[in-house]
py3Dmol code that shows the C-alpha trace and the ligand (Angstrom):
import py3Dmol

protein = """\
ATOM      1  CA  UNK A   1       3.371  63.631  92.573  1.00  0.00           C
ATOM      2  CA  UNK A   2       6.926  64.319  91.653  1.00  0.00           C
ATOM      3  CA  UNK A   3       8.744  67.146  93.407  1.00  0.00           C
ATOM      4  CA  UNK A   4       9.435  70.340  91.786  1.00  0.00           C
ATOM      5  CA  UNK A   5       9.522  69.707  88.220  1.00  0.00           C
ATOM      6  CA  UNK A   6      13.084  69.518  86.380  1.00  0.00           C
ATOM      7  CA  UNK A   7      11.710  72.468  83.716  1.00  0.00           C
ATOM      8  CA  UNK A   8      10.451  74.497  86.712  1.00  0.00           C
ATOM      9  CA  UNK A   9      13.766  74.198  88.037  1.00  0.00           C
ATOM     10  CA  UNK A  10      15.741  75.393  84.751  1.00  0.00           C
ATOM     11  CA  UNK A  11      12.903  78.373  84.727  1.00  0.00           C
ATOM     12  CA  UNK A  12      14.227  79.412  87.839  1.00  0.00           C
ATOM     13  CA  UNK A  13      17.826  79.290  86.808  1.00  0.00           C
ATOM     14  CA  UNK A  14      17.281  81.078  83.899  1.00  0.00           C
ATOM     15  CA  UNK A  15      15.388  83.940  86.170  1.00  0.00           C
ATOM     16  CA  UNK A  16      18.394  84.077  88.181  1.00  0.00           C
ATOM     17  CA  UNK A  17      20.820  84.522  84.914  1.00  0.00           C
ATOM     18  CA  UNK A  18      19.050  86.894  83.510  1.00  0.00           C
ATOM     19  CA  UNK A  19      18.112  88.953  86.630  1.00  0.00           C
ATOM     20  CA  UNK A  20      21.790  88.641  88.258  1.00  0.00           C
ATOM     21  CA  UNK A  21      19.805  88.567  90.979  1.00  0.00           C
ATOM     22  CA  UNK A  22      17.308  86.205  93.304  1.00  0.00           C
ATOM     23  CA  UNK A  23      14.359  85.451  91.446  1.00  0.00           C
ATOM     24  CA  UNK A  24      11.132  85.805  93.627  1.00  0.00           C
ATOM     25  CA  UNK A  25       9.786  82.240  95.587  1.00  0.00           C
ATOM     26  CA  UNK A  26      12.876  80.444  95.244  1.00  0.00           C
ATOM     27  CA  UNK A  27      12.746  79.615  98.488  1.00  0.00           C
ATOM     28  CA  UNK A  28      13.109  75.948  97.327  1.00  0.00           C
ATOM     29  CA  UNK A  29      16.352  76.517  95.404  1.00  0.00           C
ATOM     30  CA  UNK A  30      17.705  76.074  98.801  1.00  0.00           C
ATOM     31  CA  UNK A  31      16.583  72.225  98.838  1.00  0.00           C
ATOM     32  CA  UNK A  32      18.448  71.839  95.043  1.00  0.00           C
ATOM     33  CA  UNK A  33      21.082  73.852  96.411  1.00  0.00           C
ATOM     34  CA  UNK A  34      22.399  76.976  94.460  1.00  0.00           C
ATOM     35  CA  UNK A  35      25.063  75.221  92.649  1.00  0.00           C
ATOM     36  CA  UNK A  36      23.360  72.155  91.379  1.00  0.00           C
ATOM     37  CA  UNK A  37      20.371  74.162  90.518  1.00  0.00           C
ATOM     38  CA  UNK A  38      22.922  76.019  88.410  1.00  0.00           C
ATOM     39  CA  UNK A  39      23.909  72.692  86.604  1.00  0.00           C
ATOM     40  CA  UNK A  40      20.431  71.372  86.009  1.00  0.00           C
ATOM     41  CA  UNK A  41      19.570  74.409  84.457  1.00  0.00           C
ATOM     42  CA  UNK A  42      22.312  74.400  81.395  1.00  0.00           C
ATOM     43  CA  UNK A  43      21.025  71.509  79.632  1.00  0.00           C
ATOM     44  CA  UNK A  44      17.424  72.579  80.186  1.00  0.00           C
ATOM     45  CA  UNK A  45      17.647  75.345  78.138  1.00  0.00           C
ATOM     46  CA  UNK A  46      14.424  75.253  76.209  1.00  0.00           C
ATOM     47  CA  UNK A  47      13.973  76.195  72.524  1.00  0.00           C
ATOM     48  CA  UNK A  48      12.739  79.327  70.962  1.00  0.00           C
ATOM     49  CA  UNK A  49       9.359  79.584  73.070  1.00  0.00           C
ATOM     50  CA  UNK A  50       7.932  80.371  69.810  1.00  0.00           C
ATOM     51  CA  UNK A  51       8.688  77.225  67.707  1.00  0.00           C
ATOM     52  CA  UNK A  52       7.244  78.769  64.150  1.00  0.00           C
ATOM     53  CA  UNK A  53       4.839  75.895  62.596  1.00  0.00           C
ATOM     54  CA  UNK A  54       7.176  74.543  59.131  1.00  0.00           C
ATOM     55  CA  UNK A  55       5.549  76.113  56.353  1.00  0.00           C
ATOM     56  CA  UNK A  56       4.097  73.582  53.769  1.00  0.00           C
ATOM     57  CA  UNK A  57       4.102  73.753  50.061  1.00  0.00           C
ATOM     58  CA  UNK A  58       0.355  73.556  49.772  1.00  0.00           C
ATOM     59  CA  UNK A  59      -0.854  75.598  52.530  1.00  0.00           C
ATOM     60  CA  UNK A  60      -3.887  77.062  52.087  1.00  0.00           C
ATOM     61  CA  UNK A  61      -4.810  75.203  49.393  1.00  0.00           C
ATOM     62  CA  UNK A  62      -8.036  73.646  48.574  1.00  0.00           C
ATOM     63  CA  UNK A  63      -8.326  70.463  46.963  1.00  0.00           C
ATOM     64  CA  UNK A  64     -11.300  68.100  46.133  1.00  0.00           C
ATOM     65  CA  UNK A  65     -10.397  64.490  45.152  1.00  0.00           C
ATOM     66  CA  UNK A  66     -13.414  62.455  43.397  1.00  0.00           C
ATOM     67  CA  UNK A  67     -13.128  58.893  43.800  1.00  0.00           C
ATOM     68  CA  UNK A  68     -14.948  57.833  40.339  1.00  0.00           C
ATOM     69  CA  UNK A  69     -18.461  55.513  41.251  1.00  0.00           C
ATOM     70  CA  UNK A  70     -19.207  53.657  44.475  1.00  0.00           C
ATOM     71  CA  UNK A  71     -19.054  50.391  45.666  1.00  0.00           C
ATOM     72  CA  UNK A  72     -22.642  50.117  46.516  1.00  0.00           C
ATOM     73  CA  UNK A  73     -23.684  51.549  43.174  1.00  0.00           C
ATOM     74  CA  UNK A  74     -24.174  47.905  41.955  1.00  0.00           C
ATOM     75  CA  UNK A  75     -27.012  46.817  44.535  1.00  0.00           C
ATOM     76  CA  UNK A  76     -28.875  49.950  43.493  1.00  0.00           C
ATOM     77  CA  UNK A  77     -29.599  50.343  39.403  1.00  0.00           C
ATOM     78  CA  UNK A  78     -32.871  51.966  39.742  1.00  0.00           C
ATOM     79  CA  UNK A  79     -30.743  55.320  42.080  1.00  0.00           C
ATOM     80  CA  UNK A  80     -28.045  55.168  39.925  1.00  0.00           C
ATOM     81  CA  UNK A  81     -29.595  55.226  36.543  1.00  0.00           C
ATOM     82  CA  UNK A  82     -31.897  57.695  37.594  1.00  0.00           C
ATOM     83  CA  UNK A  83     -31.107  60.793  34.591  1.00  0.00           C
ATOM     84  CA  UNK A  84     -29.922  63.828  35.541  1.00  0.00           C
ATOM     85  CA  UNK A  85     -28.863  67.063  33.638  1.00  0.00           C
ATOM     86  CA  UNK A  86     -25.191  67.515  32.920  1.00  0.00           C
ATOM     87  CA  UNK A  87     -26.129  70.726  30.246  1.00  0.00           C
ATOM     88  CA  UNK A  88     -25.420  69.034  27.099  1.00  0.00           C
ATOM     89  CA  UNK A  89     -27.400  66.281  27.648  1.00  0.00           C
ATOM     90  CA  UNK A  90     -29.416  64.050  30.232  1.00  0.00           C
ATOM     91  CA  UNK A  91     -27.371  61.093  31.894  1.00  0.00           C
ATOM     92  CA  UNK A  92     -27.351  58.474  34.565  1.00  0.00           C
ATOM     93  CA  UNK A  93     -26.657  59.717  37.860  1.00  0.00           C
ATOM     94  CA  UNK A  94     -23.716  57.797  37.981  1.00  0.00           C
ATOM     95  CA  UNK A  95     -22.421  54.395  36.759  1.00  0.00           C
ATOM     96  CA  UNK A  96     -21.273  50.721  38.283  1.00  0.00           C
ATOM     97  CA  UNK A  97     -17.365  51.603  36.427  1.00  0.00           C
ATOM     98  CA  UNK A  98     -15.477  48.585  35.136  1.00  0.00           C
ATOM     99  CA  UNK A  99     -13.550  46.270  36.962  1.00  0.00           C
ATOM    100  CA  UNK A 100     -10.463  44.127  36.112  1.00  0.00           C
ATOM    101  CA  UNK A 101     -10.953  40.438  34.318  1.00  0.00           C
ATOM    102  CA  UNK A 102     -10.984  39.013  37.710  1.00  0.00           C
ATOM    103  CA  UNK A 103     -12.934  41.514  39.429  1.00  0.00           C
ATOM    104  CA  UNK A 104     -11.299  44.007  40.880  1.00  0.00           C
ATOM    105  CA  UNK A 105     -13.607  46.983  40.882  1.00  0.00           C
ATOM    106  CA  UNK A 106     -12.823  50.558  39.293  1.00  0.00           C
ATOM    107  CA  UNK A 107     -14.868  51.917  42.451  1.00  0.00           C
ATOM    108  CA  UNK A 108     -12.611  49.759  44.928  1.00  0.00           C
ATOM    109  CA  UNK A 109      -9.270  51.380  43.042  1.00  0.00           C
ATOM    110  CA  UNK A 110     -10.566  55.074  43.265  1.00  0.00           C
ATOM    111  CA  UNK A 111     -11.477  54.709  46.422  1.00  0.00           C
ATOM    112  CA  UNK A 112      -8.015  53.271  47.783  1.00  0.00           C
ATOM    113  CA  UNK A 113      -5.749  56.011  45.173  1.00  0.00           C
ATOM    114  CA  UNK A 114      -7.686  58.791  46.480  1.00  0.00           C
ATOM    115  CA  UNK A 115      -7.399  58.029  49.770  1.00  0.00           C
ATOM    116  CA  UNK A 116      -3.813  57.669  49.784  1.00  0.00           C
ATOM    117  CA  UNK A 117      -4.143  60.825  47.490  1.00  0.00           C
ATOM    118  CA  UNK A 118      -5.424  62.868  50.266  1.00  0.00           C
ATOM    119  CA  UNK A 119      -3.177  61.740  52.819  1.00  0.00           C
ATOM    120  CA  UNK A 120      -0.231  62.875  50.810  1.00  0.00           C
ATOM    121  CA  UNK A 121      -1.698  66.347  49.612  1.00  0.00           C
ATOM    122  CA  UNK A 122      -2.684  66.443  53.442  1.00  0.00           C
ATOM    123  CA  UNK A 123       0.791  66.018  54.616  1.00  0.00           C
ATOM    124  CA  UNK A 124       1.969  68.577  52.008  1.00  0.00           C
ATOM    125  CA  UNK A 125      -0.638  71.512  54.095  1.00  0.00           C
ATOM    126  CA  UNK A 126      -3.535  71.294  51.668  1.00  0.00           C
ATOM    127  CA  UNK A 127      -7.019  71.204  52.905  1.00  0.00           C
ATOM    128  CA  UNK A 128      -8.752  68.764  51.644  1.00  0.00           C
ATOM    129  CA  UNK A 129     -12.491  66.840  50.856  1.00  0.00           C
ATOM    130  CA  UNK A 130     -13.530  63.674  49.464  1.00  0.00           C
ATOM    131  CA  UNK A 131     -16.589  63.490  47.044  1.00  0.00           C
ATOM    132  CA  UNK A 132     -17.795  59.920  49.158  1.00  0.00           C
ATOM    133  CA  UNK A 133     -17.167  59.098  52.593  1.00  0.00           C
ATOM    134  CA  UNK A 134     -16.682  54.942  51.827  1.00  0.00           C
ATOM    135  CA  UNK A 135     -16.722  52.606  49.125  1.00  0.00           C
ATOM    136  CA  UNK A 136     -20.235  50.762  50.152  1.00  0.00           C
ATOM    137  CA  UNK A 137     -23.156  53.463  49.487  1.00  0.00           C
ATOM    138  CA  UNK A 138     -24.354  54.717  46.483  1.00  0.00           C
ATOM    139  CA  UNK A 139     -23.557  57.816  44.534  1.00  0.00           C
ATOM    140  CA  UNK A 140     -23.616  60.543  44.565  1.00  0.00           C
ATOM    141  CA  UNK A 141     -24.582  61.636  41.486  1.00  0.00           C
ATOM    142  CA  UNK A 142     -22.021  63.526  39.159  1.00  0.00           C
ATOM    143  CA  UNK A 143     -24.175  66.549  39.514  1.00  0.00           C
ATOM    144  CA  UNK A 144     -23.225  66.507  43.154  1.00  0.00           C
ATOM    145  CA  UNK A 145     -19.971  65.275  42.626  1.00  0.00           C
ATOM    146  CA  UNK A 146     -19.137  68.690  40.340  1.00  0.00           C
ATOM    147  CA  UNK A 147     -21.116  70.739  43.237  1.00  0.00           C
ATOM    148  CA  UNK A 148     -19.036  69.507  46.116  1.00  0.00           C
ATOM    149  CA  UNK A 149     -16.238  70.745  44.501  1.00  0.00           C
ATOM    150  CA  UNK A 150     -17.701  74.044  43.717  1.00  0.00           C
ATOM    151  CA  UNK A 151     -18.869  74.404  47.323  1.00  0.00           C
ATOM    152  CA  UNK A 152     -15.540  73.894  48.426  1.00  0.00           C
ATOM    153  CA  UNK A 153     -14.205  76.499  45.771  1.00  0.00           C
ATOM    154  CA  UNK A 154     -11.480  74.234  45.403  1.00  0.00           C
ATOM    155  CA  UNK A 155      -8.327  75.720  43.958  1.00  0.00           C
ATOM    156  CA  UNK A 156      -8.424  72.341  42.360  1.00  0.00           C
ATOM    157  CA  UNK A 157     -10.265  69.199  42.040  1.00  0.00           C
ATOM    158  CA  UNK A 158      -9.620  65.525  40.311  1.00  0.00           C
ATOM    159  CA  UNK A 159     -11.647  62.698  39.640  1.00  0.00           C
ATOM    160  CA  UNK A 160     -10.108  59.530  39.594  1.00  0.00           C
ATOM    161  CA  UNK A 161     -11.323  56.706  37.229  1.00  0.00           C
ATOM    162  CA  UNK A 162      -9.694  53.841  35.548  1.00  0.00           C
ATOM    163  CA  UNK A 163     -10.922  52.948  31.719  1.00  0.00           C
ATOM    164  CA  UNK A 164     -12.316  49.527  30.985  1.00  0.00           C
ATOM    165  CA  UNK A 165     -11.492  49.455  27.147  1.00  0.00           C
ATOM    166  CA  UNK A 166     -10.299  46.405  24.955  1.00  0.00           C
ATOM    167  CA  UNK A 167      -7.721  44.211  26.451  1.00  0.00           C
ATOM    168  CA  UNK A 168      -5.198  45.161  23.719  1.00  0.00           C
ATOM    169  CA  UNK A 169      -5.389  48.444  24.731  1.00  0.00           C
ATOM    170  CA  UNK A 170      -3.333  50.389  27.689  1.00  0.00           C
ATOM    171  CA  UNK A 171      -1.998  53.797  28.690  1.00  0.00           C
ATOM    172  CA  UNK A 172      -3.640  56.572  30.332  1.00  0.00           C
ATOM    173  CA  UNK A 173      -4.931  59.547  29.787  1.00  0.00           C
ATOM    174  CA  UNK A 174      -6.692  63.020  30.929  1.00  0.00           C
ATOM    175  CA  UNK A 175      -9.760  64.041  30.116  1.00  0.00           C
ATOM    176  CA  UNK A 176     -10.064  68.048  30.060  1.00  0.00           C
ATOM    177  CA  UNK A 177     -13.479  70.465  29.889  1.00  0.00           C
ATOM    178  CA  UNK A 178     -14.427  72.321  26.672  1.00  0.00           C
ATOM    179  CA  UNK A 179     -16.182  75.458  26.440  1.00  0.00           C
ATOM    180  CA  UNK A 180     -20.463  74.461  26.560  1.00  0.00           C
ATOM    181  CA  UNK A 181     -21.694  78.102  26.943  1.00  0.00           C
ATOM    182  CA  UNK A 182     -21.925  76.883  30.677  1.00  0.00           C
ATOM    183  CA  UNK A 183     -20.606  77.300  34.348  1.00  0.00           C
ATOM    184  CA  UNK A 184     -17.537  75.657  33.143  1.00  0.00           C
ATOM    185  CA  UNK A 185     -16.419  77.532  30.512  1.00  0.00           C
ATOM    186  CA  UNK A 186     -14.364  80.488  32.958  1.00  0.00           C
ATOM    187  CA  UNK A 187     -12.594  77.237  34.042  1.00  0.00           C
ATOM    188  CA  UNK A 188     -11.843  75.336  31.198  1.00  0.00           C
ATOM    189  CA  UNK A 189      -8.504  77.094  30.472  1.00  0.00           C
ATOM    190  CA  UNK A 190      -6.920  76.762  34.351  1.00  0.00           C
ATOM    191  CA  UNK A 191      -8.664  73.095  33.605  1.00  0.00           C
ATOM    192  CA  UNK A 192      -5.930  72.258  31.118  1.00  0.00           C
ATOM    193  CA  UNK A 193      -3.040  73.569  32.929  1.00  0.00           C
ATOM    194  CA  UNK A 194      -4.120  71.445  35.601  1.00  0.00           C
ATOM    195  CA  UNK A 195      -4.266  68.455  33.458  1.00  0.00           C
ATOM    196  CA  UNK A 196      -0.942  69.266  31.874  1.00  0.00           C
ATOM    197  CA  UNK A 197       0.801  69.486  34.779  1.00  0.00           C
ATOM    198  CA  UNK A 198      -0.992  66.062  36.012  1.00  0.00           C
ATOM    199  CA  UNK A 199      -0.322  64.392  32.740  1.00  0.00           C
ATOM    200  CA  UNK A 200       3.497  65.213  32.882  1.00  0.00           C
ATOM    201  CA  UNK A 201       3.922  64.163  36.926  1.00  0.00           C
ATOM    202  CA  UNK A 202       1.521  60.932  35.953  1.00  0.00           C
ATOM    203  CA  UNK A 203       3.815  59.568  33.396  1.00  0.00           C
ATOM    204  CA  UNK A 204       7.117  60.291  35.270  1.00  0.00           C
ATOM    205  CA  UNK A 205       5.620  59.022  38.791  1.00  0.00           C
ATOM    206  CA  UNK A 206       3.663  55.629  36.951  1.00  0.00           C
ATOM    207  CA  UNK A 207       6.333  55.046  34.185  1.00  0.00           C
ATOM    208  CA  UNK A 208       2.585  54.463  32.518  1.00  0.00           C
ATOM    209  CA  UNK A 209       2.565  55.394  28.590  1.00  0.00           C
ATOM    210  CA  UNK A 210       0.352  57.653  26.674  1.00  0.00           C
ATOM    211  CA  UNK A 211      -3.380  56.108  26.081  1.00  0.00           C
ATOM    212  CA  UNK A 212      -2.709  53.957  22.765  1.00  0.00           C
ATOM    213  CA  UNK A 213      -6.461  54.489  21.693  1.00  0.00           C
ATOM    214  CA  UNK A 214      -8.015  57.742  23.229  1.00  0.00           C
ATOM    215  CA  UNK A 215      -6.979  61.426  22.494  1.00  0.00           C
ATOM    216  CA  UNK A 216      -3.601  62.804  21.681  1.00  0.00           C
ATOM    217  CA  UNK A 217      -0.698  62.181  23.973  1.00  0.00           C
ATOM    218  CA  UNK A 218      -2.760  61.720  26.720  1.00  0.00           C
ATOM    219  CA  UNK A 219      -4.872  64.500  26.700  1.00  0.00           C
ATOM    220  CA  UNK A 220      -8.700  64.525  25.495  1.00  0.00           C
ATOM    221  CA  UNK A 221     -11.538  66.945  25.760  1.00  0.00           C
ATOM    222  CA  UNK A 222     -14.979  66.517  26.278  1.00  0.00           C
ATOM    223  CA  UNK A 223     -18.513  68.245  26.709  1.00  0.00           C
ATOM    224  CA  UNK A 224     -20.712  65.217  27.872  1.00  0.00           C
ATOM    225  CA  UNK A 225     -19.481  64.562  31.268  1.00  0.00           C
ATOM    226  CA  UNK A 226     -21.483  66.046  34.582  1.00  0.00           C
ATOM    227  CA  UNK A 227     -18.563  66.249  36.412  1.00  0.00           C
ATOM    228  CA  UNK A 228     -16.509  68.491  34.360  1.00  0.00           C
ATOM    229  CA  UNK A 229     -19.560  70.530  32.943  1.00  0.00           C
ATOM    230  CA  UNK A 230     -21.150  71.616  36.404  1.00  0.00           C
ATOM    231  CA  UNK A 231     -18.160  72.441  37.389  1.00  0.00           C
ATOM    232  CA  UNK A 232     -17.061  76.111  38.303  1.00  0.00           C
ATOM    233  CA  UNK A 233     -13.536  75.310  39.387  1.00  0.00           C
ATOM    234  CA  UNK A 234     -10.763  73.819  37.583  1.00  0.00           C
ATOM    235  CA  UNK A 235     -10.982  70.098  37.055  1.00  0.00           C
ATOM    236  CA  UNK A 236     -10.031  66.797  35.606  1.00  0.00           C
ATOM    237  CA  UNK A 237     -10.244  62.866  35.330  1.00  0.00           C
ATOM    238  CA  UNK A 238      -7.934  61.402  35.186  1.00  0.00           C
ATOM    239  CA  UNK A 239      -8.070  57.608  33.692  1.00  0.00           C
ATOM    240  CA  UNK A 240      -5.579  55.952  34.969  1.00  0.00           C
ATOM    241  CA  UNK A 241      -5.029  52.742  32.577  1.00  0.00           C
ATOM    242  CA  UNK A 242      -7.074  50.129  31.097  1.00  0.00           C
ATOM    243  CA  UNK A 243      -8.064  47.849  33.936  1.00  0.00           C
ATOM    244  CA  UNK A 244      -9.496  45.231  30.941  1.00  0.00           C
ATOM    245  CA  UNK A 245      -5.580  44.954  29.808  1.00  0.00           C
ATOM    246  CA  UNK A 246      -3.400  42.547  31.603  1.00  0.00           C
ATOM    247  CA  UNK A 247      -0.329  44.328  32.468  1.00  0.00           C
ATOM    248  CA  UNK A 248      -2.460  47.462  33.581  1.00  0.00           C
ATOM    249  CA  UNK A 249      -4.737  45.305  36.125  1.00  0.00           C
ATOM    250  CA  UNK A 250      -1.797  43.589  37.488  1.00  0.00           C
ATOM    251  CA  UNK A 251      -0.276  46.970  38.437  1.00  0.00           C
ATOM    252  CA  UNK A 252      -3.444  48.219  39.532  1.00  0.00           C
ATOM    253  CA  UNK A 253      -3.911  45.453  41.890  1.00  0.00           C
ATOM    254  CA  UNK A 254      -0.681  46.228  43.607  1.00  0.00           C
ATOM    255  CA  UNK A 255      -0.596  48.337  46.586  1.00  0.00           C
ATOM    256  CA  UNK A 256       2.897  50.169  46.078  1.00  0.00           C
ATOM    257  CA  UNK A 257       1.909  50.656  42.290  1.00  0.00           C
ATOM    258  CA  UNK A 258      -1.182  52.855  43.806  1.00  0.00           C
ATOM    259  CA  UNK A 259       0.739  54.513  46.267  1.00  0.00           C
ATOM    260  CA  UNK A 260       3.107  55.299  42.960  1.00  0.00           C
ATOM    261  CA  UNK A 261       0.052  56.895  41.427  1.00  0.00           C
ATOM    262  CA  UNK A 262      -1.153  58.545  44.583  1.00  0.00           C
ATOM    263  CA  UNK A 263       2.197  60.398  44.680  1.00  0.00           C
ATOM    264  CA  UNK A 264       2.064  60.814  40.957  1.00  0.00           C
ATOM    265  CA  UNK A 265      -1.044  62.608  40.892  1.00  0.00           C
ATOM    266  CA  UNK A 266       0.008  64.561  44.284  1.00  0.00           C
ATOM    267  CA  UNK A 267       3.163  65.831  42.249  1.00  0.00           C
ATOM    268  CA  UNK A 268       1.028  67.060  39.056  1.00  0.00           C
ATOM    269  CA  UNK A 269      -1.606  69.007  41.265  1.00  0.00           C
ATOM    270  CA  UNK A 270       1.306  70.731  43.310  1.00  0.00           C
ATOM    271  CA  UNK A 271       3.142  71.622  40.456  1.00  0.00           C
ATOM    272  CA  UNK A 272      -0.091  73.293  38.994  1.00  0.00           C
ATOM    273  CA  UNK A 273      -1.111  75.010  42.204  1.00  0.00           C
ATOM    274  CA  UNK A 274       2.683  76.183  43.146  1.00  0.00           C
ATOM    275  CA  UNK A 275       2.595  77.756  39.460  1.00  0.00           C
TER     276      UNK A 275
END
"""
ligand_1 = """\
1
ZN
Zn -14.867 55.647 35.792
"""
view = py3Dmol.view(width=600, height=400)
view.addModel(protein, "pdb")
view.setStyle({"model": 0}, {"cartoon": {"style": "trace"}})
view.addModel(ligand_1, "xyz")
view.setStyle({"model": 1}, {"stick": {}})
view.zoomTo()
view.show()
C-alpha cells in the first residue's frame, strides 16, 4: 500500500486554500510538511469535477443497419425459399445474393460494410442494431428484417446489398418505397429524403457513378420488396455496385474501399437525421 495518496494530498491543500484555515484530520500534513504539501498541491489541481460528456452529432439517434442475406443462407434452400407475404405479393424469405466472378459473396460484403457502418455511426452517439448477429446462420426473413427495424422505431434504417447484374454494367444506386396502401406508405416520403441524402454522401465518399442500367440518377422505386413494404420507419437499400463487373468487385474486395463506403453511407444518414 502506498502512503497517503498524491490526490489526497492536493485535496487537502486545496481545503486549506479555500478555508484560510486548517482543514480537519490533517494531522498527517505534518509528515509532508506544510510547505511541500503546499507545492504538491499546485500541479494537482484537478479539472472541473464535472467533466460534461462531448456531445455527439447523432445522439439519441436510432439507427438499424440490414446487412442484405446471410452467409449460411446457401446450406439451407428449403428455410430460405420458404414464401412469405411482403403485401404486394408472396416471396422467398430471403435469398443466397450474388457474389463476385471469383466468389466473393454479397452476404460476406454486407456483413463486413455494415459492421464497419455501425462502428462509425456508433462513434458519432447513435444507438444502434444489426438485423443478423454473424455471417454463418440463416435469415432472417425480410419480413423480420423490416420488423426489427420497426421494433426499434428507428429514426432510420438501411439495408445494404450489392447488385449482381451483367458484367458491362456498374454504378450504384438506391432503391426507395412507393406508396402500396400499406404500413409503409406514412414513410415513404422521409424514405426518399433519406435516400437522397445517402445517394449524394455515396457518390462523393465512393467516387462510384450513377447505376448505368437501373433507375434515374441513382434513384429507383419499388413496391415488391419485404423489406421496404413492412416497413413503418423510413428506409432504404442501398446497392452498392455491380459485384459481376470487374472494376466494381475489385473495389469491393478491398478493405479501405469498404471502409470508404462505410463512411460514405455514415455521412448520407447523418446528413438526413441532422436535417
Ligand atoms: Zn442483395
Amino acid at each position: 500500500m502506498r502512503a497517503l495518496p498524491a490526490t489526497v494530498l492536493a485535496l487537502l491543500g486545496l481545503a486549506t486554500a479555500a478555508c484560510g484555515g486548517v482543514a480537519n484530520g490533517v494531522s498527517n500534513s505534518d509528515a509532508a510538511g506544510g510547505q511541500s504539501l503546499d507545492v504538491q498541491a499546485q500541479p494537482q489541481q484537478p479539472a472541473p469535477a464535472a467533466t460534461a460528456k462531448a456531445a455527439k452529432p447523432l445522439d439519441g439517434k436510432v439507427v438499424v443497419i440490414d446487412p442484405g442475406h446471410n452467409g449460411g443462407n446457401f446450406r439451407d434452400p428449403k428455410a430460405v425459399n420458404r414464401k412469405v407475404n411482403v403485401l404486394t405479393k408472396w416471396k422467398a424469405c430471403d435469398t443466397t445474393g450474388t457474389e463476385t466472378a471469383d466468389r466473393y459473396t454479397e452476404a460476406a460484403f454486407t456483413w463486413d460494410v455494415s459492421n464497419r457502418l455501425v462502428k462509425i455511426l456508433k462513434q458519432r452517439g447513435a444507438s444502434v442494431k444489426l438485423t443478423r448477429a454473424d455471417n454463418t446462420s440463416v435469415g432472417p426473413c425480410i419480413t423480420e428484417r423490416a420488423a426489427i427495424g420497426n421494433k426499434a422505431k428507428a429514426d432510420a434504417a438501411l439495408s445494404v446489398h450489392a447488385d449482381g447484374s451483367a458484367p458491362g454494367n456498374h454504378g450504384f444506386h438506391v432503391i426507395m418505397p412507393e406508396k402500396i396502401g400499406g404500413p409503409v406508405d406514412p414513410v415513404v416520403g422521409d424514405s426518399k429524403k433519406l435516400g437522397l441524402a445517402v445517394r449524394q454522401a455515396f457518390k462523393k465518399g465512393t467516387g462510384l457513378r450513377y447505376s448505368t442500367y437501373i433507375g434515374k440518377d441513382a434513384l429507383d422505386f419499388r413496391n415488391d420488396l419485404g423489406g421496404l413494404n413492412l416497413s413503418t420507419v423510413p428506409k432504404i437499400f442501398v446497392e452498392c455496385g455491380n459485384m459481376k463487373n470487374a472494376g466494381e468487385a475489385a473495389k469491393f474486395r478491398d478493405p479501405e474501399f469498404r471502409q470508404r463506403i462505410a463512411l460514405a453511407l455514415a455521412n448520407g444518414l447523418q446528413q438526413y437525421l441532422k436535417a
